[in-house]
N, C-alpha and C positions, 0 to 999 in steps of 0.2 A: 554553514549555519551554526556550527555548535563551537565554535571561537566564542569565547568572554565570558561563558557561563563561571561562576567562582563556585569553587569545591568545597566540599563538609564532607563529615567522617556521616552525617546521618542524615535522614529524610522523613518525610509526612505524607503518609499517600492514605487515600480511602479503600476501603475493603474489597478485595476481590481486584484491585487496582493491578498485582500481578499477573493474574490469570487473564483479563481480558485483553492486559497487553501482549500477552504472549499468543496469545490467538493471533494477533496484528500484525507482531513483528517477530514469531517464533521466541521460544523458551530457551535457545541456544542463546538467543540475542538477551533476553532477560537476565539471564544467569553471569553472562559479561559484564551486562552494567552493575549489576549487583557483588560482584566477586574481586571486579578490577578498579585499580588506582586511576582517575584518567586527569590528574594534575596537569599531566607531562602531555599526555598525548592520547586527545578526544576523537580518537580516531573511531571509536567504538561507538559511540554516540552519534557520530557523522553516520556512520550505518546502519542506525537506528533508525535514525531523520528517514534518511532515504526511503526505510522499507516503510515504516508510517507513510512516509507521503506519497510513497506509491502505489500503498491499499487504498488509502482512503480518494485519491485523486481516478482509480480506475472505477471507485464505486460510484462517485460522481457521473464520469462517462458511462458507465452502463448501465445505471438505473432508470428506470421508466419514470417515476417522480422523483422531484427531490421540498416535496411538505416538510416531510421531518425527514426519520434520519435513512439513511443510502438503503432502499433495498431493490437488490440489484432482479430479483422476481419481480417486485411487486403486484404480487397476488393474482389478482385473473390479465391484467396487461399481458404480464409474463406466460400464464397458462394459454391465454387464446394466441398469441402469436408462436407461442410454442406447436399447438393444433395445426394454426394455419401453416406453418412452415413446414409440418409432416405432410399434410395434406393436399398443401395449395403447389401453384408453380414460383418459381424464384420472385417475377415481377408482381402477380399477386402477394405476397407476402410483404415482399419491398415496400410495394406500395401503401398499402396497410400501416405498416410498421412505420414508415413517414410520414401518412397522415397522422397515423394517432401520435407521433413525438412531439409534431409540431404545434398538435393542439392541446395538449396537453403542455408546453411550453408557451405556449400564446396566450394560459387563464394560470400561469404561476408568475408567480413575484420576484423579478429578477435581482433585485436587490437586497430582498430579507433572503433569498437560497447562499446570493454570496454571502453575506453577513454571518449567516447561521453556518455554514460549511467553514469559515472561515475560523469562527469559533472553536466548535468542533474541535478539527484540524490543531488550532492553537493548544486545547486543551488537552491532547496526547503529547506532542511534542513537552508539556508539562510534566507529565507525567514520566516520561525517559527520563527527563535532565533530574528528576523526584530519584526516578529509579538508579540511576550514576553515582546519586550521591550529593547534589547543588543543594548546598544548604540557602534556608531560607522559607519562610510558607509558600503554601504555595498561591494563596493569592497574589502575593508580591512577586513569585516567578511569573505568574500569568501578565502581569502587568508589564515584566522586565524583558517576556518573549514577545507577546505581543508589540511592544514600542517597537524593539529591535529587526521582529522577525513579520509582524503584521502587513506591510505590504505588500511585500515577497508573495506571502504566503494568499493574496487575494488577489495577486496578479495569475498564480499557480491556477487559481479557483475559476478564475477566471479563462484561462487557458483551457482548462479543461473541461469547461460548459462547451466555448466554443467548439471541440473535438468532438465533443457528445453531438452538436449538432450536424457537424457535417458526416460521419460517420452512420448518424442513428437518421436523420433525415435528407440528407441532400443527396447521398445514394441508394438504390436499389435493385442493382444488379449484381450487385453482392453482397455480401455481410463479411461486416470486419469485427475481430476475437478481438481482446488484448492477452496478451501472455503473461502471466504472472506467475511464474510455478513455485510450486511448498512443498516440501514433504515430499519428493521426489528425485530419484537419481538422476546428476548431471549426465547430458547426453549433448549430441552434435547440433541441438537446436536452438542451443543456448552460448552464453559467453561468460565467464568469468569477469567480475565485476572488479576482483580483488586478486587480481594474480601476482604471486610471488615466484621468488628464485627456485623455494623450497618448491614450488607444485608449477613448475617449469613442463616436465613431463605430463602430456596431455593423458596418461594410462592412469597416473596418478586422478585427476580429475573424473576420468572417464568412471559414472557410478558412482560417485562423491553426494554425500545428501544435499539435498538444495534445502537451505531455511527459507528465506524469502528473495523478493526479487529488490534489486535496487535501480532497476530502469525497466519497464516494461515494452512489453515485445508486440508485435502488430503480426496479425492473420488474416486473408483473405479467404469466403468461404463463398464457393459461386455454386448453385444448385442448378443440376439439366436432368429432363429425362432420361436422357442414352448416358452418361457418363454419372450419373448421382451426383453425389459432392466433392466437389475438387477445392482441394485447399493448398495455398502457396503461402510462405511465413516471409512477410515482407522486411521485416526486423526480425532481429534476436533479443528476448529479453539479458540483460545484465543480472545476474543472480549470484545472491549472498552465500556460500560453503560453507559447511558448518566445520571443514576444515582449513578454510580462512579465518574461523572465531576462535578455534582453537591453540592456532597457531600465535594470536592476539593474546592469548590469555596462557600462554606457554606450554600448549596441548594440554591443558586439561579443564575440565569444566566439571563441576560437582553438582550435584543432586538438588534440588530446590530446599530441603530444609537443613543442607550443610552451609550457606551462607546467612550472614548477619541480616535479620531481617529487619525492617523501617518501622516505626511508631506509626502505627495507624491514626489517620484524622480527617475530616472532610477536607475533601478536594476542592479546586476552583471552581 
């Protein structure tokens, strides 16, 4: 997805536009787009794409509503089936947990959630190609990612309701995670998403920070009296190294106010 975007030495973003992307896609990932040339090779930006779309595609599937914007609690939803699921047995809970998804999908608007999510979604993906360097406002990028990238990206959305539904309602004899892991050292439950010659050596790996995920991982979690909770990790998430970013940017990454920073202006 990040083929054709055209490069500038500078960019337009709104305030705060760094930090909350970094929360999204990690600050490793930030400081990349911001430090590095990617004329030649948007290889950095492609892993950008990735971990964006694969925070905000899990918030999708795990949120209890989606009115406005992804919250994956949502408020008491989230607190009483939390209760119930300490409380209750597996299939009480299950079942709980798929009635209330579906009914709560059967009085929401399946057409404004794509549209709005879809938006969304568009309007960070804005914001990376903002942070890389892609000259131009950025309403005209929104216009440019959208044309280019808008189906895709509402087929994704779509995709991923669908998941939400059979996951969140059509089972409940178990509960399925998604695995996205941040901020945590690589271990054997995960997979390199980005492996090279240099990190060949899985000791090398073994303990590596994880920034974000660029494919998400699937969990089965089956609740019994005699046994508690049994869990099997049906996938492995693919996750981004922050010694994969390094290696990008020639092992080194510098401090947030050692790079050139963008003229602030409202966003899309």
């Amino acid at each position: 997805m990040a083929g054709g975007l055209g490069m500038g030495a500078s960019a337009e973003l709104k305030e705060g536009v760094k930090e909350d992307m970094a929360h999204r896609i990690g600050e490793a990932t930030v400081q990349l787009l911001l430090q590095k040339r990617h004329d030649e090779d948007p290889t950095c930006i492609q892993i950008a794409f990735q971990a964006c779309l694969m925070r905000h595609l899990s918030e999708i599937i795990e949120a209890w509503t989606l009115h406005r914007k992804c919250n994956v609690d949502d408020g008491p939803f989230g607190r009483v089936y939390h209760e119930m699921y300490t409380h209750e047995d597996q299939a009480v809970s299950g079942r709980w947990r798929a009635l209330t998804r579906s009914y709560l999908r059967a009085v929401s608007d399946h057409n404004g959630i794509v549209k709005g999510q879809t938006r969304q979604l568009l309007v960070q993906l804005v914001y990376i190609a903002l942070l890389a360097g892609v000259k131009g406002p950025s309403k005209q990028l929104f216009e440019m990612i959208s044309s280019r990238f808008g189906s895709t990206i509402r087929s994704l959305i779509n995709q991923a309701l669908d998941i939400r539904k059979v996951i969140g309602e059509d089972i409940i004899s178990g509960d399925f995670k998604l695995l996205l892991p941040s901020d945590v050292p690589f271990d054997e439950l995960m997979e390199d998403a980005y492996p090279t010659d240099a990190m060949s050596n899985a000791e090398i790996r073994q303990g590596a920070v994880v920034v974000r995920t660029a494919e998400m991982g699937l969990m089965r979690v089956v609740k019994s009296d005699s046994e508690g909770l049994n869990t099997k990790v049906l996938l492995k998430p693919k996750v981004i190294l922050e010694l994969s970013l390094n290696e990008l940017n020639g092992n080194r990454l510098e401090y947030w106010g050692a790079a050139e920073e963008p003229t602030e202006s409202n966003g899309p």
